[in-house]
Predicted model as a PDB file, atoms N, CA, C, CB and O in Angstrom, pLDDT in the B-factor column:
MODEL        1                                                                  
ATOM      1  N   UNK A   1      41.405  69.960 -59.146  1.00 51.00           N  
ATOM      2  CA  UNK A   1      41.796  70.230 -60.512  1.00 51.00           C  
ATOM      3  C   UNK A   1      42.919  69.282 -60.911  1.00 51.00           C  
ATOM      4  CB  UNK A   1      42.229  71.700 -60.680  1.00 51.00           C  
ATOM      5  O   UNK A   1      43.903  69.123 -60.187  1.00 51.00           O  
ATOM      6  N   UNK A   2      42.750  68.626 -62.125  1.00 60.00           N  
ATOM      7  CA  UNK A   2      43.889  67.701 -62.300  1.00 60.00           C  
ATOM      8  C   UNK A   2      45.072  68.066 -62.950  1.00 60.00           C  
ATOM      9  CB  UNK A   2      43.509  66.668 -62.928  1.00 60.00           C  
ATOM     10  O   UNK A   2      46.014  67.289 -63.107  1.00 60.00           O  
ATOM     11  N   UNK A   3      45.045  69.435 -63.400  1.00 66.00           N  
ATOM     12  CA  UNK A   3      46.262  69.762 -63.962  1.00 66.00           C  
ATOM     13  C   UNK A   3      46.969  70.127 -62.739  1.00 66.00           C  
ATOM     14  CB  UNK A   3      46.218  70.850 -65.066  1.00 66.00           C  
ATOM     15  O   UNK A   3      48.012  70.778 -62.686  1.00 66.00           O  
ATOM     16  N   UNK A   4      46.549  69.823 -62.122  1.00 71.00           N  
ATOM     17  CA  UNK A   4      47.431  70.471 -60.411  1.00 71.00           C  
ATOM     18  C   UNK A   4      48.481  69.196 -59.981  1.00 71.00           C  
ATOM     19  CB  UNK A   4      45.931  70.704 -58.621  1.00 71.00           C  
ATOM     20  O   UNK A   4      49.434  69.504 -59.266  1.00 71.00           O  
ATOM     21  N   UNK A   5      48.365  68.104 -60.301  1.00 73.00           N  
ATOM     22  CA  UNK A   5      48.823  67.180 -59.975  1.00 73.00           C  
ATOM     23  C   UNK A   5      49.775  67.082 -61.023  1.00 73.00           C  
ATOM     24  CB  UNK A   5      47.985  66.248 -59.709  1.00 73.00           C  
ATOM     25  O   UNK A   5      49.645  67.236 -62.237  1.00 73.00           O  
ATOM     26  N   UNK A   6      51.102  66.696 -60.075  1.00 75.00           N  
ATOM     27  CA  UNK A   6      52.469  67.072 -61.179  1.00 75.00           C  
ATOM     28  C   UNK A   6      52.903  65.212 -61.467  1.00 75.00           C  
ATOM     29  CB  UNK A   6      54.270  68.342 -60.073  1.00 75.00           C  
ATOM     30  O   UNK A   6      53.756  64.788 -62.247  1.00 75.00           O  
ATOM     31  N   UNK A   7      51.896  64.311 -60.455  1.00 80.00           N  
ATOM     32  CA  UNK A   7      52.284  62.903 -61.075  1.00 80.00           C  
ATOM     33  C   UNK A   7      52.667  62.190 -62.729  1.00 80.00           C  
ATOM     34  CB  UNK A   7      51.198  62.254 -60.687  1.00 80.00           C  
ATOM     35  O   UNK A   7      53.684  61.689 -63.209  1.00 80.00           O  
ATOM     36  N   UNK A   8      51.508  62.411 -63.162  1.00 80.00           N  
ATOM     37  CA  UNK A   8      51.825  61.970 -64.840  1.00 80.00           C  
ATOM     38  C   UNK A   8      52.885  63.044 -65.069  1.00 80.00           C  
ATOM     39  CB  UNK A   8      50.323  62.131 -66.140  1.00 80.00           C  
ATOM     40  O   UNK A   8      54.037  62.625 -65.192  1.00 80.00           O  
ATOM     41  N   UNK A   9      52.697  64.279 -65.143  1.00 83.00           N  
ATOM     42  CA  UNK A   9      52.768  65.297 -65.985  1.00 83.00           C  
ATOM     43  C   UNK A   9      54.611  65.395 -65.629  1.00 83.00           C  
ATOM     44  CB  UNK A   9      51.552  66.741 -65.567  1.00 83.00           C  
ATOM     45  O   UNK A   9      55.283  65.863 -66.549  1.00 83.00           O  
ATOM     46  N   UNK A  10      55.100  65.116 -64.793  1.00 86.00           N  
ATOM     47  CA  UNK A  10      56.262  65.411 -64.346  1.00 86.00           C  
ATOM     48  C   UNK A  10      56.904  64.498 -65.443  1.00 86.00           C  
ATOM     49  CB  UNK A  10      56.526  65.163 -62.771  1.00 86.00           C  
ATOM     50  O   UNK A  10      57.753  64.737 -66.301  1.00 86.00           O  
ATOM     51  N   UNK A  11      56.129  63.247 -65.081  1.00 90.00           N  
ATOM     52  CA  UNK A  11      56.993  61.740 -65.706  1.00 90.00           C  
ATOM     53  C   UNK A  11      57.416  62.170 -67.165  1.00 90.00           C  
ATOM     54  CB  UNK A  11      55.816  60.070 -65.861  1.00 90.00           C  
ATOM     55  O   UNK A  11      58.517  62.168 -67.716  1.00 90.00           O  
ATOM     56  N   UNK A  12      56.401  62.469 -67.516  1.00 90.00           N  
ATOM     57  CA  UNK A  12      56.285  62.905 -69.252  1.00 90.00           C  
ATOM     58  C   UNK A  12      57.587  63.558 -69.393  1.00 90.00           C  
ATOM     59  CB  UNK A  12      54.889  64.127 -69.787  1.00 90.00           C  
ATOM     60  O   UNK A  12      58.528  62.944 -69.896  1.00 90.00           O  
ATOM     61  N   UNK A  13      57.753  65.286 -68.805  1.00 91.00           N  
ATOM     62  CA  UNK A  13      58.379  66.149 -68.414  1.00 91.00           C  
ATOM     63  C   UNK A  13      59.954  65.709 -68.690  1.00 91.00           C  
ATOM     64  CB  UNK A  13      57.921  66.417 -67.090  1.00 91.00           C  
ATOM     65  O   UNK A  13      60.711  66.122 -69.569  1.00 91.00           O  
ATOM     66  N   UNK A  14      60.162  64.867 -67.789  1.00 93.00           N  
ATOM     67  CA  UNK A  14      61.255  63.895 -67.596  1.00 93.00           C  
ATOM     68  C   UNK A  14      61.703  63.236 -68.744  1.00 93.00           C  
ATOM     69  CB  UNK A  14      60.910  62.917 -66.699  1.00 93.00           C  
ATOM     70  O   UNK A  14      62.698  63.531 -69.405  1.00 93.00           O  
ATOM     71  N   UNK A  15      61.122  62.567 -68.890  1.00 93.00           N  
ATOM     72  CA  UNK A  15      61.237  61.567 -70.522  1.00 93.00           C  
ATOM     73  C   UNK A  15      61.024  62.204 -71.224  1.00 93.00           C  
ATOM     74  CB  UNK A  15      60.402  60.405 -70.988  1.00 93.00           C  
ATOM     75  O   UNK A  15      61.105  61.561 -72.270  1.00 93.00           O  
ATOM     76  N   UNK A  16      60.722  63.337 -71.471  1.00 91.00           N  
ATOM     77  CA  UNK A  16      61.044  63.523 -72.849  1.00 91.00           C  
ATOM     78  C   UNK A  16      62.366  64.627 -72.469  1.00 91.00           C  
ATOM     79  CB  UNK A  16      59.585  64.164 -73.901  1.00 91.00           C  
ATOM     80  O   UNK A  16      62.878  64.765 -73.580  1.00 91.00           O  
ATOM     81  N   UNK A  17      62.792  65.070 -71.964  1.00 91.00           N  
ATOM     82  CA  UNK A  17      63.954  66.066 -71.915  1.00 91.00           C  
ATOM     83  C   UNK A  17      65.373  64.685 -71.750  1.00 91.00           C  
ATOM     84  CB  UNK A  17      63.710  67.450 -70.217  1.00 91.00           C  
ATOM     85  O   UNK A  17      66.553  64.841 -72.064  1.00 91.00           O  
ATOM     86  N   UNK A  18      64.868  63.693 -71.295  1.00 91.00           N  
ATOM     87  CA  UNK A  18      65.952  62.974 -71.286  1.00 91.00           C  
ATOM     88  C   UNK A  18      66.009  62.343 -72.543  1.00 91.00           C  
ATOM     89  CB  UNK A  18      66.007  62.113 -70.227  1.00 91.00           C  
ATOM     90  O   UNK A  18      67.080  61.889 -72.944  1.00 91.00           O  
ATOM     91  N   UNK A  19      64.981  62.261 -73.209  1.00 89.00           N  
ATOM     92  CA  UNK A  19      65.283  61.704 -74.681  1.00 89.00           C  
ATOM     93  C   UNK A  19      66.193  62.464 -75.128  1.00 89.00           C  
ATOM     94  CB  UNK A  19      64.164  61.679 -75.706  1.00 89.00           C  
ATOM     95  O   UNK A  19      67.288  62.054 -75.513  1.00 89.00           O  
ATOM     96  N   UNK A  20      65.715  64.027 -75.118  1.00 87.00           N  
ATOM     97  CA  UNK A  20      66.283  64.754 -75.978  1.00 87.00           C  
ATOM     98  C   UNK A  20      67.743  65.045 -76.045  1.00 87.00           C  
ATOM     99  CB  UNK A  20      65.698  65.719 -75.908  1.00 87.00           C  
ATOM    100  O   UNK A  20      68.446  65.466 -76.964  1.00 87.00           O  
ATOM    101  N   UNK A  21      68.032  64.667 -74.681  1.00 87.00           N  
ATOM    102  CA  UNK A  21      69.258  65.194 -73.870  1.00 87.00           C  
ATOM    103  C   UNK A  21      70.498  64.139 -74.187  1.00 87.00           C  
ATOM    104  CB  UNK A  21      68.882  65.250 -72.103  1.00 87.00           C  
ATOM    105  O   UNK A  21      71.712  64.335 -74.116  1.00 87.00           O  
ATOM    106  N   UNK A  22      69.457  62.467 -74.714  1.00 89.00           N  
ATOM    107  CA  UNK A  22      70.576  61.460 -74.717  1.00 89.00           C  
ATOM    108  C   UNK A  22      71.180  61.367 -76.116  1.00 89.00           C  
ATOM    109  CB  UNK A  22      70.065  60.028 -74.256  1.00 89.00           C  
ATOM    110  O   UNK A  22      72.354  61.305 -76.482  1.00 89.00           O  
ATOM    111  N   UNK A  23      69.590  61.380 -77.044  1.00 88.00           N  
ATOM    112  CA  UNK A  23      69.102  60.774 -77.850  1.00 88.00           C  
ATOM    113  C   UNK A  23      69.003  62.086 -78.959  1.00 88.00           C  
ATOM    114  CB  UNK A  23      67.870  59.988 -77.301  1.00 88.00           C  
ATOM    115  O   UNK A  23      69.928  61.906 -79.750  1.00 88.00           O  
ATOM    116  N   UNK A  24      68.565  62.815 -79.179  1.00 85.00           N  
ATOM    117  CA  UNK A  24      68.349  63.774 -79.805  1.00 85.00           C  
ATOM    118  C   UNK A  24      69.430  64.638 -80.321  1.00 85.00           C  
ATOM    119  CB  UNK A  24      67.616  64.311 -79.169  1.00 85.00           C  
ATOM    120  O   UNK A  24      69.657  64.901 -81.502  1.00 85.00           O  
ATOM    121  N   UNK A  25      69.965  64.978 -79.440  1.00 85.00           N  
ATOM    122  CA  UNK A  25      70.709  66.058 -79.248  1.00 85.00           C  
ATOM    123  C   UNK A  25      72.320  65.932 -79.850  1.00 85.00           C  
ATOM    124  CB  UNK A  25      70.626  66.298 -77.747  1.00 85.00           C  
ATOM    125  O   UNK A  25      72.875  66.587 -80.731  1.00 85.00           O  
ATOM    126  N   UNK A  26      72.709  65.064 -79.189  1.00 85.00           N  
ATOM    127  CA  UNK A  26      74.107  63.794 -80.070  1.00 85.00           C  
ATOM    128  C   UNK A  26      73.875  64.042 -81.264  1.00 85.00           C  
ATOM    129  CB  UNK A  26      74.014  61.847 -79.956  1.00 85.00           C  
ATOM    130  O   UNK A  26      74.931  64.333 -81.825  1.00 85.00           O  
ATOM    131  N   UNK A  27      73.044  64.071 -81.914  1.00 87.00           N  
ATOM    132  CA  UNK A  27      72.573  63.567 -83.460  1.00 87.00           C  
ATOM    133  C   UNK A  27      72.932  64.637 -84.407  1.00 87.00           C  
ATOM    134  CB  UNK A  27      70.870  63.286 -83.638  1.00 87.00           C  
ATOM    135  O   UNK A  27      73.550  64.768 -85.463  1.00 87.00           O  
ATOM    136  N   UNK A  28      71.938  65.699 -83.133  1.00 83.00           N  
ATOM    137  CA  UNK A  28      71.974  67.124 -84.221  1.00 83.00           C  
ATOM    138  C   UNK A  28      73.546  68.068 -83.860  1.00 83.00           C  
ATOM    139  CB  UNK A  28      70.245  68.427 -83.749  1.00 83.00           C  
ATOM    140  O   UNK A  28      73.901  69.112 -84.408  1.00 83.00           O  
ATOM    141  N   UNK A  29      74.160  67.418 -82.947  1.00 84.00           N  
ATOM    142  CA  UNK A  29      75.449  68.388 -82.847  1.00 84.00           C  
ATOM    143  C   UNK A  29      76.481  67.492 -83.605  1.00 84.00           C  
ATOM    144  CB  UNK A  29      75.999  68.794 -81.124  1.00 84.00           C  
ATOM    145  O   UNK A  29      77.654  67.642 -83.262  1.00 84.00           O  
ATOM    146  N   UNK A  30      76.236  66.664 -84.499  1.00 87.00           N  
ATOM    147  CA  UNK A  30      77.143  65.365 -84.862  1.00 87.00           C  
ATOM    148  C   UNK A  30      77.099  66.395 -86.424  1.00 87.00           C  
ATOM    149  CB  UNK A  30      76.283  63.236 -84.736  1.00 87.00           C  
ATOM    150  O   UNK A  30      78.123  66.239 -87.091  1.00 87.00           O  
ATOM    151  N   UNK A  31      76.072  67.377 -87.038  1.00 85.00           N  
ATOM    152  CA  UNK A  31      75.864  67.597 -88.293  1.00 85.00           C  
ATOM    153  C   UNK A  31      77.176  68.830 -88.579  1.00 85.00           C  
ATOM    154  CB  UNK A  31      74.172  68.049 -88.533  1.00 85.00           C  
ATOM    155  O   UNK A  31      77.603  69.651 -87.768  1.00 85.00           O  
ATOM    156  N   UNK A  32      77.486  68.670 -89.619  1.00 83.00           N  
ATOM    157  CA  UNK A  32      78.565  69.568 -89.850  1.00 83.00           C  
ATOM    158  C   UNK A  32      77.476  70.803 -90.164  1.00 83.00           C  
ATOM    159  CB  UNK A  32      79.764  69.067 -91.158  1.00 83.00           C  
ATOM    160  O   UNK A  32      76.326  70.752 -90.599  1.00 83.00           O  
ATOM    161  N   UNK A  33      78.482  72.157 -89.685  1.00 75.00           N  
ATOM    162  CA  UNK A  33      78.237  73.709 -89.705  1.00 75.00           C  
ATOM    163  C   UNK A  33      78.367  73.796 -91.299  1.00 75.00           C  
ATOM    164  CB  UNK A  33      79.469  74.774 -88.725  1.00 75.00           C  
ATOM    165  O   UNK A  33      79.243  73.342 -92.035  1.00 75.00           O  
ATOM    166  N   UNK A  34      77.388  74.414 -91.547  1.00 79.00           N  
ATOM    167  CA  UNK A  34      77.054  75.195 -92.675  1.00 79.00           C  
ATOM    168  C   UNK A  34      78.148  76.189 -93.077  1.00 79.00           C  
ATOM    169  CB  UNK A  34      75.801  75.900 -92.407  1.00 79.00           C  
ATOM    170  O   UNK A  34      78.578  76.091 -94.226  1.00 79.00           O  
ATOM    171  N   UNK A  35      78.641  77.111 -92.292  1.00 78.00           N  
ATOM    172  CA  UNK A  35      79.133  78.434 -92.021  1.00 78.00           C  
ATOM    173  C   UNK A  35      80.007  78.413 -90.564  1.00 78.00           C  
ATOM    174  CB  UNK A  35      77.812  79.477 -91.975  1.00 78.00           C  
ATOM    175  O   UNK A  35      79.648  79.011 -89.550  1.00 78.00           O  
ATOM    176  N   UNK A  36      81.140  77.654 -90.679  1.00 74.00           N  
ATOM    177  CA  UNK A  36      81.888  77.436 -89.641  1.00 74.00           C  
ATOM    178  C   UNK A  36      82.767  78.680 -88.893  1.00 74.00           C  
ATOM    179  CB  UNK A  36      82.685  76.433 -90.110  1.00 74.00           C  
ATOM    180  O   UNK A  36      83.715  78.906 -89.645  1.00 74.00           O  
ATOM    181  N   UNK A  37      82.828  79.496 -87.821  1.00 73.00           N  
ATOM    182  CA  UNK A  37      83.723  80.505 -87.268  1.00 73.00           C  
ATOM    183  C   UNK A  37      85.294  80.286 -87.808  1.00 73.00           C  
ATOM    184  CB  UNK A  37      83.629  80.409 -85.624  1.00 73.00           C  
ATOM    185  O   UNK A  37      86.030  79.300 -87.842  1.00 73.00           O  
ATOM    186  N   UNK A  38      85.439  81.607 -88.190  1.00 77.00           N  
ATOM    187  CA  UNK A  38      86.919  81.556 -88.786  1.00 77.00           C  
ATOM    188  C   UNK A  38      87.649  82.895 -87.806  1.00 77.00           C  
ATOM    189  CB  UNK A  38      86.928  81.902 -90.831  1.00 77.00           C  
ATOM    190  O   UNK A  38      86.899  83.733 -87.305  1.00 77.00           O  
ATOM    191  N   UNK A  39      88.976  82.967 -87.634  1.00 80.00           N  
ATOM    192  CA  UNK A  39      89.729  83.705 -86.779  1.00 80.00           C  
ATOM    193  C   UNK A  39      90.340  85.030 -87.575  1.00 80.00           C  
ATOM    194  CB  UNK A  39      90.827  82.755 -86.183  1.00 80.00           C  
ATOM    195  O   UNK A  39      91.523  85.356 -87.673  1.00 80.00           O  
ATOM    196  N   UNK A  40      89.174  85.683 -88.106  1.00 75.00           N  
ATOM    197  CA  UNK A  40      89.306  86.364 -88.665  1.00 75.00           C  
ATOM    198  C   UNK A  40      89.179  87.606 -87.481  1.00 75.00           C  
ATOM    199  CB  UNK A  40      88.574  86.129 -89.769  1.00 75.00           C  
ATOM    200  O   UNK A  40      88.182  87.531 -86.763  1.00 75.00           O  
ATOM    201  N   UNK A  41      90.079  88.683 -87.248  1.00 76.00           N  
ATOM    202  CA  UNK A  41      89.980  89.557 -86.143  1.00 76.00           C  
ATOM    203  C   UNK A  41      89.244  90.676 -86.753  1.00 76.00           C  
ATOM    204  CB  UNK A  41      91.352  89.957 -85.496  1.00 76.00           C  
ATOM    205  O   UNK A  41      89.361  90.956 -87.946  1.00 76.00           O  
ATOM    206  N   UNK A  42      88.335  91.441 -85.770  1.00 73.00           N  
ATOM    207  CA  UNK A  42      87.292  92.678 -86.057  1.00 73.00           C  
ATOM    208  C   UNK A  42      88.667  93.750 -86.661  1.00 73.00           C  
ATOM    209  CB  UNK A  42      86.211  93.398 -84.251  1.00 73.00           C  
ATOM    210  O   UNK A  42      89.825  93.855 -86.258  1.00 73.00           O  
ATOM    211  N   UNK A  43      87.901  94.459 -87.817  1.00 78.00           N  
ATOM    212  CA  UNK A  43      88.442  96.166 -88.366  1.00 78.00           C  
ATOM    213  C   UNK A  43      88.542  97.007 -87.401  1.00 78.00           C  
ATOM    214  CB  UNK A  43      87.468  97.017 -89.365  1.00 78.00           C  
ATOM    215  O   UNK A  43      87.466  96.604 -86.959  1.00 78.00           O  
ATOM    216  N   UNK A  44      88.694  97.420 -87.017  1.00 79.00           N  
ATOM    217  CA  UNK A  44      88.437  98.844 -86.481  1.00 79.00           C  
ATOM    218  C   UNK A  44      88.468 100.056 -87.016  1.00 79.00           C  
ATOM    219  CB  UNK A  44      89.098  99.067 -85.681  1.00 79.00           C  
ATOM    220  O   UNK A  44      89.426 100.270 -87.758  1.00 79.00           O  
ATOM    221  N   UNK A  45      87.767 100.840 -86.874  1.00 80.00           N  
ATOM    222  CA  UNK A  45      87.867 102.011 -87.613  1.00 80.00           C  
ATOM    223  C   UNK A  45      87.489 103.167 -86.864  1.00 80.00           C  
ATOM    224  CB  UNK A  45      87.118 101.933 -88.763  1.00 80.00           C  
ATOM    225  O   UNK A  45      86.494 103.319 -86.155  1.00 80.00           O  
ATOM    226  N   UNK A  46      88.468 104.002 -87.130  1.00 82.00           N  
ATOM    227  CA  UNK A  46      88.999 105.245 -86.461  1.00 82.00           C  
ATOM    228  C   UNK A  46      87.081 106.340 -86.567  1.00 82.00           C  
ATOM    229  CB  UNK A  46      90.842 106.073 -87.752  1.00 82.00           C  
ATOM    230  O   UNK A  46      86.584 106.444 -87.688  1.00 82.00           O  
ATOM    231  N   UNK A  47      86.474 106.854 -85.587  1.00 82.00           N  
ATOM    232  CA  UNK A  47      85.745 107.855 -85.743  1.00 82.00           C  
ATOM    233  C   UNK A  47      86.072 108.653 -85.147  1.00 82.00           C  
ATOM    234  CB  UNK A  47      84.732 107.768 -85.624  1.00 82.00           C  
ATOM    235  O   UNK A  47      86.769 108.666 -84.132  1.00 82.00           O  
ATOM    236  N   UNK A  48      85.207 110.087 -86.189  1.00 82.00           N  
ATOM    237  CA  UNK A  48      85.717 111.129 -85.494  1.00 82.00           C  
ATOM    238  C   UNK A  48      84.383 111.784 -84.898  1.00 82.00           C  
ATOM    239  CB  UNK A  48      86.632 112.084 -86.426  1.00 82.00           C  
ATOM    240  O   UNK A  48      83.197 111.460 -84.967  1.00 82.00           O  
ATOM    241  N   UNK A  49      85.055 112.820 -84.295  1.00 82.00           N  
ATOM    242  CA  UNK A  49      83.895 113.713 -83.432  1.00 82.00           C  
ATOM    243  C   UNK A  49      82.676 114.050 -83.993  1.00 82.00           C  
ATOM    244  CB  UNK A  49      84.356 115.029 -83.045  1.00 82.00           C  
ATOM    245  O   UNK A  49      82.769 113.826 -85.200  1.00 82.00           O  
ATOM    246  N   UNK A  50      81.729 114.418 -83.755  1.00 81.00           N  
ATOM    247  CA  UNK A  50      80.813 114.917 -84.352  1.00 81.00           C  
ATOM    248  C   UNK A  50      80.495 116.389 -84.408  1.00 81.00           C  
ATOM    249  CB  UNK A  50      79.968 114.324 -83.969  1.00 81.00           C  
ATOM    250  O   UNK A  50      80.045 117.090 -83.501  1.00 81.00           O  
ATOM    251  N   UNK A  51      80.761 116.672 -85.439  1.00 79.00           N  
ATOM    252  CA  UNK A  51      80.450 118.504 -85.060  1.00 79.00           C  
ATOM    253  C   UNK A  51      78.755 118.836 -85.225  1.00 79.00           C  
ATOM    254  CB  UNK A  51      81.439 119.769 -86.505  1.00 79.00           C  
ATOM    255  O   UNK A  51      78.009 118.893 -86.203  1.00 79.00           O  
ATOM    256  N   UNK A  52      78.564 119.018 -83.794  1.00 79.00           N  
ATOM    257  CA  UNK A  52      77.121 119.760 -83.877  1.00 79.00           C  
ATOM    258  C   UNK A  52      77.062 121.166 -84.542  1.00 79.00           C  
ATOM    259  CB  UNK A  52      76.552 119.977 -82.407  1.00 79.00           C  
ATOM    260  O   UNK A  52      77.977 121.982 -84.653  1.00 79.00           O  
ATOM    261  N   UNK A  53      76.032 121.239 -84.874  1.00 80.00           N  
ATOM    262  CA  UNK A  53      75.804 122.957 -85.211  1.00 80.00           C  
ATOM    263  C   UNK A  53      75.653 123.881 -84.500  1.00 80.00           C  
ATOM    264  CB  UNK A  53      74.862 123.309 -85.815  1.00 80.00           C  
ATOM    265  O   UNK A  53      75.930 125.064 -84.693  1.00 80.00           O  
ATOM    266  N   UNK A  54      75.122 123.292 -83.478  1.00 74.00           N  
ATOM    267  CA  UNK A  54      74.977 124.534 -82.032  1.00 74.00           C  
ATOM    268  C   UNK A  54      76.339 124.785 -81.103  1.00 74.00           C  
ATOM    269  CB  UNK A  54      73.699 123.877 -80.705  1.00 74.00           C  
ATOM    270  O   UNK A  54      76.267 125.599 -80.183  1.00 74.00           O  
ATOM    271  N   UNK A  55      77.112 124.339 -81.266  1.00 58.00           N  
ATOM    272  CA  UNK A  55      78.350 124.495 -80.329  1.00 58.00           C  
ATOM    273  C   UNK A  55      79.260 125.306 -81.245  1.00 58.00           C  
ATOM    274  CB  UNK A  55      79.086 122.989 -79.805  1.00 58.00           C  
ATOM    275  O   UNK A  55      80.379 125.646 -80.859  1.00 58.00           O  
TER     276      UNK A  55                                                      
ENDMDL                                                                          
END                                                                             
């Protein structure tokens, strides 16, 4: 079976993750954030118990 043989298929494999890795990737982390993280700290808010009806 020739899909069993990882010769071509590796090479490919290879080259293209290294494209992506050299070539690609640089490019798209170079684009400015849309919606950049700001240091804005979480609310918190106080809850209270829950009163069941059966207790």
């Amino acid at each position: 079976m020739p899909q069993l043989n990882p010769n071509p298929w590796f090479f490919i494999m290879l080259l293209s993750w290294l494209t992506f890795s050299l070539m690609i990737q640089p490019k798209l982390l170079s684009f400015p954030h849309t919606n950049p993280p700001t240091n804005k700290s979480p609310a918190t808010t106080k809850t209270a118990p829950w009163a069941w009806p059966w207790t």
